[in-house]
C-alpha positions as semicolon CSV with decimal commas, in nm:
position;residue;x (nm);y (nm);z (nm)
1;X;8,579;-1,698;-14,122
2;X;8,457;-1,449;-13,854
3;X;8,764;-1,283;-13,757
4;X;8,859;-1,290;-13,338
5;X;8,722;-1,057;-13,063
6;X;8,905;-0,746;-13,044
7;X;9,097;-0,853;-12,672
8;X;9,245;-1,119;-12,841
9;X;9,337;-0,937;-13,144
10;X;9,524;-0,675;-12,932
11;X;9,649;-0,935;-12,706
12;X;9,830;-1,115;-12,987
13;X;9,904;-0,797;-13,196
14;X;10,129;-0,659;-12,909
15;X;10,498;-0,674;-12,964
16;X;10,647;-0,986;-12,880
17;X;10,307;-1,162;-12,769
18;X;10,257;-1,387;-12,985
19;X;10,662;-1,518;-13,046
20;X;10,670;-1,642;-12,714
21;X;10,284;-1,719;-12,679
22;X;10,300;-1,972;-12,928
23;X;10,646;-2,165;-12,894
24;X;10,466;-2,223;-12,493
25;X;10,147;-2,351;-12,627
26;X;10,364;-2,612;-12,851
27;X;10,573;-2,677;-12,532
28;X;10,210;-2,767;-12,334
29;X;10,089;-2,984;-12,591
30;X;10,391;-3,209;-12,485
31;X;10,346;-3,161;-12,126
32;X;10,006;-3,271;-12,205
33;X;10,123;-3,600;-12,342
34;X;10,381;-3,669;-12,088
35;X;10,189;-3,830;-11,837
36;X;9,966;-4,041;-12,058
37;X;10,297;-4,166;-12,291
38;X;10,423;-4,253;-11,915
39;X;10,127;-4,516;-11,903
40;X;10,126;-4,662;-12,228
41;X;10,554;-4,692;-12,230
42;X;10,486;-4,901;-11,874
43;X;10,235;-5,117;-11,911
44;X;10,404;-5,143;-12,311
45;X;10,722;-5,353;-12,107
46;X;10,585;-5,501;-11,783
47;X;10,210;-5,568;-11,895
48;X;10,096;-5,454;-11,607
49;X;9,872;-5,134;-11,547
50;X;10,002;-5,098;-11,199
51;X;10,320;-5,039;-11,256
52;X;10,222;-4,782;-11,476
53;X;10,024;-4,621;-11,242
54;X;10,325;-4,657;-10,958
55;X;10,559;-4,468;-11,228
56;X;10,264;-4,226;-11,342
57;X;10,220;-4,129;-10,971
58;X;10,592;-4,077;-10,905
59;X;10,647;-3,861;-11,208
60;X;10,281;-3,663;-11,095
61;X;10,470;-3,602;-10,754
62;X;10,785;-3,516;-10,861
63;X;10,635;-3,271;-11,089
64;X;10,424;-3,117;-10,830
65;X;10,660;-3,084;-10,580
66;X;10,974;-2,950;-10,802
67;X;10,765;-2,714;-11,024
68;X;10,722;-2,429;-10,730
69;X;11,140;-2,483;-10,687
70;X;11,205;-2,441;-11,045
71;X;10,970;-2,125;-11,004
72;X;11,200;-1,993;-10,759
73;X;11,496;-2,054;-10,930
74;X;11,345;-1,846;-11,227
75;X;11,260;-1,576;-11,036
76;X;11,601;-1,577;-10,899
77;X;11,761;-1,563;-11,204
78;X;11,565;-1,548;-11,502
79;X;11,311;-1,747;-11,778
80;X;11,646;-1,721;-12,032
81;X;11,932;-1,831;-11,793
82;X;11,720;-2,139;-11,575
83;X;11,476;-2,285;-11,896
84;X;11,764;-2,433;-12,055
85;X;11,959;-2,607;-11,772
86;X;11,592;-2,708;-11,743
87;X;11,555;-2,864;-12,093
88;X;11,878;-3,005;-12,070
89;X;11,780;-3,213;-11,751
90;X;11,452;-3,293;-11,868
91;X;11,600;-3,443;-12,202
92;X;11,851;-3,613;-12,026
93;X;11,568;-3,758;-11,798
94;X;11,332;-3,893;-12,081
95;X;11,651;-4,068;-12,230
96;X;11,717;-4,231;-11,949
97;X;11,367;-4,371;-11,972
98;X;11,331;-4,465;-12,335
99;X;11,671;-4,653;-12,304
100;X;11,601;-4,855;-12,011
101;X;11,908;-4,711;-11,838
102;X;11,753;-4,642;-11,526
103;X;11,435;-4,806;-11,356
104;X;11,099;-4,685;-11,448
105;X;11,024;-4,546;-11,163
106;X;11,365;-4,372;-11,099
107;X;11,322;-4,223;-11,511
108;X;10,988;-4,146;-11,448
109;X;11,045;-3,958;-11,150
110;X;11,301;-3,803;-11,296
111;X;11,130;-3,666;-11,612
112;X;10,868;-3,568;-11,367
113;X;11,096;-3,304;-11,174
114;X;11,264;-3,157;-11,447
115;X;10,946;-3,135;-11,675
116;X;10,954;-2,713;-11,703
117;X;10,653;-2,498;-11,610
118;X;10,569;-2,312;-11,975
119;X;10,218;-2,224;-11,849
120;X;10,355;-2,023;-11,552
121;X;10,635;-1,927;-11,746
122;X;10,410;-1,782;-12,023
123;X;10,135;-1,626;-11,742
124;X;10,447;-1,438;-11,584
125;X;10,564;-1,294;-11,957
126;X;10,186;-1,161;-12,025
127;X;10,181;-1,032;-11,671
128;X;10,489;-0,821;-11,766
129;X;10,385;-0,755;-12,090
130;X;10,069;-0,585;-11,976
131;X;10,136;-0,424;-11,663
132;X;10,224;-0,064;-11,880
133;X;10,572;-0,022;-11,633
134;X;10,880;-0,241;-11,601
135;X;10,796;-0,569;-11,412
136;X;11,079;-0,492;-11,167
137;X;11,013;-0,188;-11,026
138;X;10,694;-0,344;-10,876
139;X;10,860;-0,591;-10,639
140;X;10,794;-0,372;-10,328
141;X;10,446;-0,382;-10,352
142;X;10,251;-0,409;-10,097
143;X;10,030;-0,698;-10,102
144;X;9,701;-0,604;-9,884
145;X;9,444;-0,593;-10,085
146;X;9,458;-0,753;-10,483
147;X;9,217;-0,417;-10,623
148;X;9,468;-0,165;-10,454
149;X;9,720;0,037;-10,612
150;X;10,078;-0,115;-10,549
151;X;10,349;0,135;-10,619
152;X;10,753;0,087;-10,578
153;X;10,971;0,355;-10,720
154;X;10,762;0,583;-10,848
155;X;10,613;0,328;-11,053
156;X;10,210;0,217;-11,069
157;X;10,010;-0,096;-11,147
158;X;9,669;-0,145;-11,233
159;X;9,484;-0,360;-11,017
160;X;9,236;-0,650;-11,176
161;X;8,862;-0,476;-11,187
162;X;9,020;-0,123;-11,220
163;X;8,938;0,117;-11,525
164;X;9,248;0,353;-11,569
165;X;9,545;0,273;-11,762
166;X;9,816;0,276;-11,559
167;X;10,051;0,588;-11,569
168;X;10,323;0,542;-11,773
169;X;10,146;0,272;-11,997
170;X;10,169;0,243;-12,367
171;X;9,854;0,256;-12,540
172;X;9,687;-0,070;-12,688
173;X;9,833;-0,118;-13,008
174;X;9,582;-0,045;-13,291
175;X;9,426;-0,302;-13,539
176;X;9,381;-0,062;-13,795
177;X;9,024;0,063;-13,705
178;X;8,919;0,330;-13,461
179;X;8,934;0,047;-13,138
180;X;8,844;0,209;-12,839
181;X;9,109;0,216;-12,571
182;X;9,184;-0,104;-12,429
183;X;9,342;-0,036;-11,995
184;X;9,595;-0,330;-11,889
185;X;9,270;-0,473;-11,659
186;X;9,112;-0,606;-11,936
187;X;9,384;-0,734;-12,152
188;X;9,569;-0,915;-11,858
189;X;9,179;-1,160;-11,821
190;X;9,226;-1,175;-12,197
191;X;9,554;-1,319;-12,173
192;X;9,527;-1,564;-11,928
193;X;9,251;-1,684;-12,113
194;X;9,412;-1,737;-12,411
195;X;9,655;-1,936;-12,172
196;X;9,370;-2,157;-12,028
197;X;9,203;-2,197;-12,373
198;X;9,600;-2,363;-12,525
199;X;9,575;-2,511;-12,181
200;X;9,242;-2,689;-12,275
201;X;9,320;-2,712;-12,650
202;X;9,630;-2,937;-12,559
203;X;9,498;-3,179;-12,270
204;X;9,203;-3,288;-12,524
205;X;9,462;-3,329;-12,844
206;X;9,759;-3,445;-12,632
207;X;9,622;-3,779;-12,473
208;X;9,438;-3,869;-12,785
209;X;9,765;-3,830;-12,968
210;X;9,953;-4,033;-12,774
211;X;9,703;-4,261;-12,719
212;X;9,705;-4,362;-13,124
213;X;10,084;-4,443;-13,104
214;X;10,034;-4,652;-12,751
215;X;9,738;-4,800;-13,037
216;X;9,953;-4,857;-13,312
217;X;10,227;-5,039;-13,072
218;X;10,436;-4,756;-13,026
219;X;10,426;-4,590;-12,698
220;X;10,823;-4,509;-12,695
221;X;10,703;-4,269;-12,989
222;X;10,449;-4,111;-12,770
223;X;10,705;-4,027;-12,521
224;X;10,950;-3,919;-12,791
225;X;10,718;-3,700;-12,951
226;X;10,617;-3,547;-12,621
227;X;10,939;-3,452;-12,526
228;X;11,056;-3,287;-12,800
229;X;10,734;-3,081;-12,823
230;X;10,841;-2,964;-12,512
231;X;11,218;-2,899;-12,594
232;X;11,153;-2,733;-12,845
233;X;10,895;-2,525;-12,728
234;X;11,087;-2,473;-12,408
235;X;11,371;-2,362;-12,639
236;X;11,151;-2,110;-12,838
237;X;11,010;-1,969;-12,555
238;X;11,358;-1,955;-12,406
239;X;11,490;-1,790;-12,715
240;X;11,261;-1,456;-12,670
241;X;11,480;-1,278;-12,452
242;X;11,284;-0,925;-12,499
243;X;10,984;-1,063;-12,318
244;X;11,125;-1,198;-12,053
245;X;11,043;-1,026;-11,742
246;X;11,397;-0,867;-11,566
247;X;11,525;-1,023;-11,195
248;X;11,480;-0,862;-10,936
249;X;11,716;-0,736;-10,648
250;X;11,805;-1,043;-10,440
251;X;11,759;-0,808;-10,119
252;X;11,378;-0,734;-10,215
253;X;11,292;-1,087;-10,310
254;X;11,345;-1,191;-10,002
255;X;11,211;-0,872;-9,771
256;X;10,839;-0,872;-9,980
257;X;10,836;-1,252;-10,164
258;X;10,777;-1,470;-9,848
259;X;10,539;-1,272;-9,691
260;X;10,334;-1,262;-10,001
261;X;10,369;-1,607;-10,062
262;X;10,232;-1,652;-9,699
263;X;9,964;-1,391;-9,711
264;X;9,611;-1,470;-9,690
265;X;9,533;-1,307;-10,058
266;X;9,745;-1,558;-10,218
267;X;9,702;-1,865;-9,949
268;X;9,345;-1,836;-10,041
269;X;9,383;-1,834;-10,440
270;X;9,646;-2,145;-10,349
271;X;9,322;-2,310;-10,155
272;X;9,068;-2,256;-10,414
273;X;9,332;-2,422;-10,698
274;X;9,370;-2,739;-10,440
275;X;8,993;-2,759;-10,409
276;X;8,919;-2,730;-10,775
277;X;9,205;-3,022;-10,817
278;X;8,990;-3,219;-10,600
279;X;8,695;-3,129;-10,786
280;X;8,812;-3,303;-11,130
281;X;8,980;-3,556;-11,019
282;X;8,637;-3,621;-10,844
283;X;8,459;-3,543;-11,142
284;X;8,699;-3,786;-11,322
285;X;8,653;-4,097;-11,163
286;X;8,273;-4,017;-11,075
287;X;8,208;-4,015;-11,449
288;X;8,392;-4,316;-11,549
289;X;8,158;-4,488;-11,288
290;X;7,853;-4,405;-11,419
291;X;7,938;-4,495;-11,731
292;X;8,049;-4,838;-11,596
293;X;7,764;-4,889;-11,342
294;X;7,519;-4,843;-11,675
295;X;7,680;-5,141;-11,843
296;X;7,805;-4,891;-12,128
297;X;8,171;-4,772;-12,052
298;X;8,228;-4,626;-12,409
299;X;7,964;-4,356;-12,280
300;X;8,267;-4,202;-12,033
301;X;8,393;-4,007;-12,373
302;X;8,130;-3,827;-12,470
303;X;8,063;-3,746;-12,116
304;X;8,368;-3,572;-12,075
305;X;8,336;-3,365;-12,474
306;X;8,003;-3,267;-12,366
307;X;8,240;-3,077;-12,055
308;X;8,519;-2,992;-12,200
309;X;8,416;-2,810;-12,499
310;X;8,130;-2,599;-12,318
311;X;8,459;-2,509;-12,091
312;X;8,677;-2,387;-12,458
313;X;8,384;-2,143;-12,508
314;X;8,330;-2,047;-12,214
315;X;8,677;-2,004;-12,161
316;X;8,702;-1,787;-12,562
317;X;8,397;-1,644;-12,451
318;X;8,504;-1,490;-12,147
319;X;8,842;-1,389;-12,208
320;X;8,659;-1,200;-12,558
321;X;8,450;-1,005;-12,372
322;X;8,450;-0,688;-12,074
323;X;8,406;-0,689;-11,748
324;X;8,316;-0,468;-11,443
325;X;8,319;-0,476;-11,094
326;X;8,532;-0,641;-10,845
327;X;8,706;-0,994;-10,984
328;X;8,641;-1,113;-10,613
329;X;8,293;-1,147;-10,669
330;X;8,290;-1,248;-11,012
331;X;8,550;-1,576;-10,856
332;X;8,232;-1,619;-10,594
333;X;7,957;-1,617;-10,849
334;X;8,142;-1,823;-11,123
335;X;8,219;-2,088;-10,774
336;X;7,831;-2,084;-10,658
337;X;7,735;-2,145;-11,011
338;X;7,927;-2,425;-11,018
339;X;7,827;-2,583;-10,699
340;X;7,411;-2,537;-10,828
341;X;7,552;-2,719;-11,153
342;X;7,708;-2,964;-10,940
343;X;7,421;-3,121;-10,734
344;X;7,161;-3,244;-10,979
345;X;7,472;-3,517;-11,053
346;X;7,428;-3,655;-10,774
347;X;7,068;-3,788;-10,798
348;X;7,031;-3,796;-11,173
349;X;7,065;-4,131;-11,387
350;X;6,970;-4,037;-11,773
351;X;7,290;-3,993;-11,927
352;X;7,110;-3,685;-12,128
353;X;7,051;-3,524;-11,826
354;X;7,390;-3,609;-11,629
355;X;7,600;-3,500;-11,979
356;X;7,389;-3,135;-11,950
357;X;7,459;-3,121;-11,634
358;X;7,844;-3,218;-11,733
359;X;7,841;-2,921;-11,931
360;X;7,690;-2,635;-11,748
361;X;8,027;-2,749;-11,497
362;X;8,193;-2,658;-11,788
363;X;8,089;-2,344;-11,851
364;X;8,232;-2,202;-11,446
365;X;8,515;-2,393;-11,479
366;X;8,750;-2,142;-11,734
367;X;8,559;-1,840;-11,567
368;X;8,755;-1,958;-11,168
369;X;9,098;-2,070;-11,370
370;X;9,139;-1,696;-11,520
371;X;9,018;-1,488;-11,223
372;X;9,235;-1,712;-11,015
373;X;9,531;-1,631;-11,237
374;X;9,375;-1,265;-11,240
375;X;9,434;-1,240;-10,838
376;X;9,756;-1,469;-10,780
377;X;9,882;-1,180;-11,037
378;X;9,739;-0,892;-10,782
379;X;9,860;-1,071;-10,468
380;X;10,242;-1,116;-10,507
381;X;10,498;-0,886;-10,626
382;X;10,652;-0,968;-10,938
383;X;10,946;-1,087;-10,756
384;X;10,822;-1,394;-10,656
385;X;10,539;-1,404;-10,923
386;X;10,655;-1,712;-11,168
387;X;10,675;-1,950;-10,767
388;X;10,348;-1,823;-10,738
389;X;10,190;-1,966;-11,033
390;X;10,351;-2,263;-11,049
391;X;10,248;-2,302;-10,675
392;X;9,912;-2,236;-10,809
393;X;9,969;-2,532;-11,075
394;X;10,068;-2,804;-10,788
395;X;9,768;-2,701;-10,585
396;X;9,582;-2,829;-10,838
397;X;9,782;-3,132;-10,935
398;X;9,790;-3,207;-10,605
399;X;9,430;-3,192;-10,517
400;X;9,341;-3,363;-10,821
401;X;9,584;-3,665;-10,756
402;X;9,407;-3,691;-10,401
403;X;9,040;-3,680;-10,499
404;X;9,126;-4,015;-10,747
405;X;9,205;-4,198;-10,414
406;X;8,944;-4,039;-10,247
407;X;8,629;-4,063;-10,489
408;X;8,741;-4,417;-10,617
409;X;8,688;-4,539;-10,196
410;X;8,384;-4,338;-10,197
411;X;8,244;-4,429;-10,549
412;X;8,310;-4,811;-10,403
413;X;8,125;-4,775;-10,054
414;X;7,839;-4,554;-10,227
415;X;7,834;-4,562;-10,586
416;X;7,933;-4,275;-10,872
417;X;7,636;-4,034;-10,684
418;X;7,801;-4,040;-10,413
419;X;8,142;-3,947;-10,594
420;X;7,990;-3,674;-10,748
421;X;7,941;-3,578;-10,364
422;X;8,277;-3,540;-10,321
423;X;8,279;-3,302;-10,614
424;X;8,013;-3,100;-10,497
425;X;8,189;-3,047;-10,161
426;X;8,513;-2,917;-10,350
427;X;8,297;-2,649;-10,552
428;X;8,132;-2,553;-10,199
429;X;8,463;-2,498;-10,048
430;X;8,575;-2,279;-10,310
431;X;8,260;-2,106;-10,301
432;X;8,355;-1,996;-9,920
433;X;8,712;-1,928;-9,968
434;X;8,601;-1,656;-10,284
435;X;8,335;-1,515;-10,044
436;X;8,593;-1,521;-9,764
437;X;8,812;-1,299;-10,095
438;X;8,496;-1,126;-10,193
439;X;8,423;-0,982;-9,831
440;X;8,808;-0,900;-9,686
441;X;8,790;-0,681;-10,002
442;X;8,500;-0,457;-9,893
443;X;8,607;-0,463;-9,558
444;X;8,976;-0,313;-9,709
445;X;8,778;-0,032;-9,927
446;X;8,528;0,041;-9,622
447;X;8,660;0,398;-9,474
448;X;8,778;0,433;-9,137
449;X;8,640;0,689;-8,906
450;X;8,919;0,798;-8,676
451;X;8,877;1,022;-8,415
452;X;9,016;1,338;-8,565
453;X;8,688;1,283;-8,837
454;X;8,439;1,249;-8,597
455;X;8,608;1,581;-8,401
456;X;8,544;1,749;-8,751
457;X;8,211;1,634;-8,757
458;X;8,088;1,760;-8,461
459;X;7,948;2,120;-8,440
């Protein structure tokens, strides 16, 4: 077999990367499963799909909502002191559910607001890992601009886009060959796209996992199963204490954390992960209504593959290769490309032609998830920077739980081309808010002429 592209080679090669790497990508296969083994478990003892959906929904909100808090409290006081209290609750929560002791809706809920963030978890190690100084003297960054230097304490970090290793930095380690240099700006991309490609990997094996024991008549084994992927990935995760990043001081948490998490850099990478959850679940029902509307429902599957795996290679693809120039106008072109590969679906009827289309949506899709990792990274100090990704996370969820209502009225009144509307106006939306990015960044780096220049100037 080929062997991998250098980035990832490095990426996984670096002390401690890949022991707490891969207990989290266990852990997300489980998350993964959670929501799905919530639907099969329901509708297993009531026969009826919507009660599952009433629990499904509760668990979705209670997971959105409580993720961003459990951020916090990690942030406050560490991955290795909060993840298992965490665990604990959440295992306490899904035995509650399998047993009956509690109503569904008050389990699901439940094991919906205790269900730990490993994705932002793992982001928030990798953004330690490779930001070549410790992740706590960065805290009093200043947040103005995600390409400018941010320094606190004498210490430096590398913005996303810039060339330089930062001062202080170890180099890359070495796979044995003469490997070129490799700065901090183009590992960190790599790494969160290894993140989205387990993130991918598990949401296309997790559901069809659990979906052959909800098959074979045993959904409680689904749920089983996916909570003590989680556990124990939590656990292993939890058990890497080396690459955990440190706390920071209480006092500059709160003087620099709130007004990043209400600046305009981050509020707009927060926007752009609401509109892209509106986009798939959009996308989502849209294509289950065309396949329905043809007469031919089994034709929703491959209609999603033909998506989803042009989005793993992108995704491999990307994170493999280098990159120049500003990440704010990479996030624009990746969104524009995606609104072009949006509109032919809604006036085209050949399934050939709607699955290509399916799939050149595919290939933006991995491209705005890592860049908007890339800047949520660049727009917080690391003080508050596990609440911002899992802000980032329930954005999504959030948008994504609102297009279903949306797109299924709108896919009623007008049909799935009209659905497919909807998605198109989420991919425009982000397209503007990564312009609006793309051009407060150039107005940043443009030089001021003050008046003691122009007095200079003058003969």
């Amino acid at each position: 077999m080929p062997s991998a592209p250098a980035n990832y080679r490095i990426l996984l090669r670096t002390p401690g990367a890949a022991a707490f790497f891969l207990p989290a990508a266990v852990g997300r296969l489980g998350i993964a499963m959670t929501g799905i083994g919530l639907v099969w478990l329901v509708h297993a003892r009531t026969g009826s799909y919507a009660a599952a959906g009433v629990v499904t929904g509760g668990f979705a909100a209670a997971d959105a909502g409580m993720g961003p808090q459990l951020g916090r409290l990690v942030d406050r006081y560490g991955q290795t002191r909060v993840l298992p209290c965490a665990l604990v609750a959440h295992a306490a929560a899904v035995a509650l559910l399998l047993t009956g002791a509690a109503p569904d809706l008050v389990a699901g809920v439940l094991v919906g607001a205790t269900l730990p963030q490993l994705g932002a978890l793992s982001a928030a190690r990798w953004s330690a890992l490779l930001s070549g100084g410790p992740p706590h003297t960065m805290s009093g960054a200043s947040t103005t601009s995600p390409d400018a230097s941010r320094t606190s304490q004498g210490a430096s970090r590398t913005p996303p886009g810039a060339s330089p290793t930062p001062p202080g930095a170890s180099p890359a380690p070495s796979d044995g060959a003469s490997t070129p240099p490799t700065s901090a700006s183009t590992l960190l991309p790599a790494a969160f796209a290894l993140e989205a490609l387990a993130n991918g990997v598990s949401y296309l094996a997790g559901p069809a996992l659990v979906s052959v024991l909800g098959a074979a008549n045993r959904p409680g084994a689904g749920v089983l199963l996916a909570a003590s992927l989680v556990i124990g990935g939590g656990l292993g995760l939890a058990g890497r204490r080396r690459s955990a990043p440190p706390v920071t001081a209480r006092a500059t948490r709160s003087r620099t954390g709130r007004d990043a998490l209400l600046g305009p850099a981050f509020l707009r990478q927060a926007g752009l992960g609401l509109a892209l959850g509106v986009f798939f679940g959009a996308t989502q029902v849209s294509v289950t209504a065309y396949a329905v509307g043809r007469g031919t429902p089994d034709a929703a599957a491959p209609l999603y593959l033909a998506s989803n795996c042009t989005s793993l290679l992108a995704g491999w693809a990307y994170g493999a290769g280098r990159h120049g120039g500003s990440p704010h106008r990479r996030q624009a072109a990746a969104a524009a490309c995606l609104t072009l590969a949006c509109l032919p679906l809604t006036f085209l009827d050949a399934p050939l032609a709607v699955g290509a289309a399916l799939a050149l949506t595919g290939l933006a899709v991995p491209v705005l998830l890592v860049l908007a990792s890339v800047l949520t990274e660049a727009s917080v100090p690391r003080a508050v920077l596990t609440q911002a990704f899992t802000w980032g996370n329930s954005a999504s969820a959030a948008g994504s739980a609102a297009a279903a209502a949306l797109a299924g009225r709108v896919v009623d009144a007008g049909g799935a081309h009209a659905g497919f509307a909807v998605a198109v106006g989420a991919a425009a939306v982000m397209t503007v808010l990564a312009l609006g990015g793309a051009v407060c960044r150039r107005e940043h780096q443009r030089p001021r002429v003050t008046n003691a220049t122009t007095a200079r100037k003058e003969p």
